[in-house]
N, C-alpha and C positions, 0 to 999 in steps of 0.2 A: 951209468947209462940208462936205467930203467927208470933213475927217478927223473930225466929228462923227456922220455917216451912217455912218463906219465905225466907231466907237465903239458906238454904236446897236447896230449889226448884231452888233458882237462880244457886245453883252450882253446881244441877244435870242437869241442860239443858242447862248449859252453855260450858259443857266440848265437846271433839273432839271425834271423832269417827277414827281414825286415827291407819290404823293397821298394819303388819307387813309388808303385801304384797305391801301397799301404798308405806311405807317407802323404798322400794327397789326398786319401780317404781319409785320415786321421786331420789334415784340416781342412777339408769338409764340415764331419761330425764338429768337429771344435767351434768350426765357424757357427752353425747351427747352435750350438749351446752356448758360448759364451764371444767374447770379440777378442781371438786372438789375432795379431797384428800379419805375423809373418815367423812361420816353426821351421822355417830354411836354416837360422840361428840355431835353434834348440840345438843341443847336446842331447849324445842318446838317453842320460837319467833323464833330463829333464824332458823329453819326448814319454818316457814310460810314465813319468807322473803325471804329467795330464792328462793320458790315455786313462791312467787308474784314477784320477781324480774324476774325468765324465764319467767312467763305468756306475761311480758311486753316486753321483752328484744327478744324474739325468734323470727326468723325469719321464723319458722316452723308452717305451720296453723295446723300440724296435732299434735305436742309437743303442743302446745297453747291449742287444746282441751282438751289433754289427763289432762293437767294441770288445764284447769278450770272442769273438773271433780272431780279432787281433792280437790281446795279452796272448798267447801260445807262440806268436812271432817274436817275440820280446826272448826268448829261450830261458837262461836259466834266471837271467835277472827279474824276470816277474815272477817268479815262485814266492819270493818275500812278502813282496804285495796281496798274491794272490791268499797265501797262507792267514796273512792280517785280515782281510775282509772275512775268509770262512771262521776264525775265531771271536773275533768284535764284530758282525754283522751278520749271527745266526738267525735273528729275530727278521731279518727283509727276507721270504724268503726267494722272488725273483732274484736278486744280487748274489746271495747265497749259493741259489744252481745251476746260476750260469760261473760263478767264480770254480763251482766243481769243476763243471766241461774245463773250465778254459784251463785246469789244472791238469786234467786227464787228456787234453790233445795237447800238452809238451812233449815233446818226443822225449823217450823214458832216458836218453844220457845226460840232456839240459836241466831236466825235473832232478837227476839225482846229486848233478853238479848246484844247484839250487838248493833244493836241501841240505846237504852240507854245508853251502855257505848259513843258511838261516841256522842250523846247529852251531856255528864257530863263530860268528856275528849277533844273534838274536839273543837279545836280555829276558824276555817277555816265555814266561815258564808255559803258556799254554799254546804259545806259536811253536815253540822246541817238542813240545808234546806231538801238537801236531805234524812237525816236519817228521818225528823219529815212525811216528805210527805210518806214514806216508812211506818211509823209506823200506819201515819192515811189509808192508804191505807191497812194494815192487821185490822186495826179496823172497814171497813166498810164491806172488802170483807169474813172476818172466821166466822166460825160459834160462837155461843155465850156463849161456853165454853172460847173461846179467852178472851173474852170481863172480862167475868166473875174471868177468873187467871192472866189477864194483871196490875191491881194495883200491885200485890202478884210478879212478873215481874221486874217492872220497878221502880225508886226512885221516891220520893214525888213528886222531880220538874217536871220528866218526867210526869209524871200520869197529871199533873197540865199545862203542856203544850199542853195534848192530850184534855182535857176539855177544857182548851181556843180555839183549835181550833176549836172543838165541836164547839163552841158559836160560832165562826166567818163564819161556816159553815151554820149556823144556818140561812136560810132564809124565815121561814115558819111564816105569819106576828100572827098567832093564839096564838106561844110562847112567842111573846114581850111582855106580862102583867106577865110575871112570873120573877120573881130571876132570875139572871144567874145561878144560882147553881143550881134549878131550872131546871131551861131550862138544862143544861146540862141533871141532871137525868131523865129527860122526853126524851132525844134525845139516850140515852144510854139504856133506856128501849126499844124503836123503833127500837135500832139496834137489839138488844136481839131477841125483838119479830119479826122482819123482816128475821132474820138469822134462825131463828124456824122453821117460813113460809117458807121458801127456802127450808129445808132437810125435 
């Protein structure tokens, strides 16, 4: 039954939010940059790749914004995208920090549903890099709700990647007589109770 309610969960926060008015802004901007015909046809990938394709491609910093306004609508399916341009495209820095924002306004259940897809999917070792540091970076800074629906989230390996890094994190010489497993649970309860402390 739970792995049903997590099924659920993954594919109520994983969906777009993506709505009429976007879609007519979106060919707009297109029509402005290039001559697409008619995106009534498009399919949702193909609507996010052209979206991500202008983001890159424009030479306009104010189309550039209006469009990374948009990637965060896209939910967890543009995290892949997004994760690519800040890896292969540090040197622009415009593209660069607007690809940040548009990464930091996904609401944190679509961004973490995204990152794990980009960890279970992505070949490309310095996108993985980036998704896992992204993912330990929402596990140290939300509150502990997070902490507490992120197994329910994410796949075995993921969940299993985020405690090893736990562990490698881990430099408090008081936990080296415990388990790793262990040590993990004691470092996952500190966040909980740290994240408490905080609100």
């Amino acid at each position: 039954m739970s792995t049903l309610l997590d099924t659920r969960l993954v594919a109520l926060y994983s969906q777009h939010s993506i709505q009429y008015g976007d879609l007519l802004e979106i060919y707009e901007l297109s029509t402005t940059e290039t001559t697409v015909e008619s995106i009534d046809t498009y399919r949702f990938d193909e609507l996010l790749g052209l979206v991500v394709h202008l983001f890159v491609t424009t030479q306009s910093q104010q189309i550039r914004e209006k469009l990374s306004a948009l990637l965060p609508k896209f939910g967890s399916a543009a995290v892949l995208p997004l994760l690519k341009i800040l890896c292969h495209l540090p040197a622009q820095a415009s593209i660069h920090s607007l690809a940040q924002q548009s990464i930091a306004d996904i609401a944190v259940y679509p961004l973490i549903i995204g990152l794990d897809q980009v960890l279970a999917y992505e070949t490309n070792e310095l996108v993985q890099k980036a998704a896992i540091q992204k993912l330990m970076h929402i596990t140290r800074d939300n509150e502990s709700s997070i902490l507490l629906v992120l197994p329910k989230l994410v796949s075995q390996n993921t969940w299993g990647l985020i405690k090893v890094q736990l562990l490698r994190d881990s430099s408090e010489p008081e936990l080296n007589h415990l388990s790793p497993e262990h040590r993990v649970a004691v470092q996952l309860d500190a966040l909980v109770l740290a994240n408490n402390l905080g609100s």
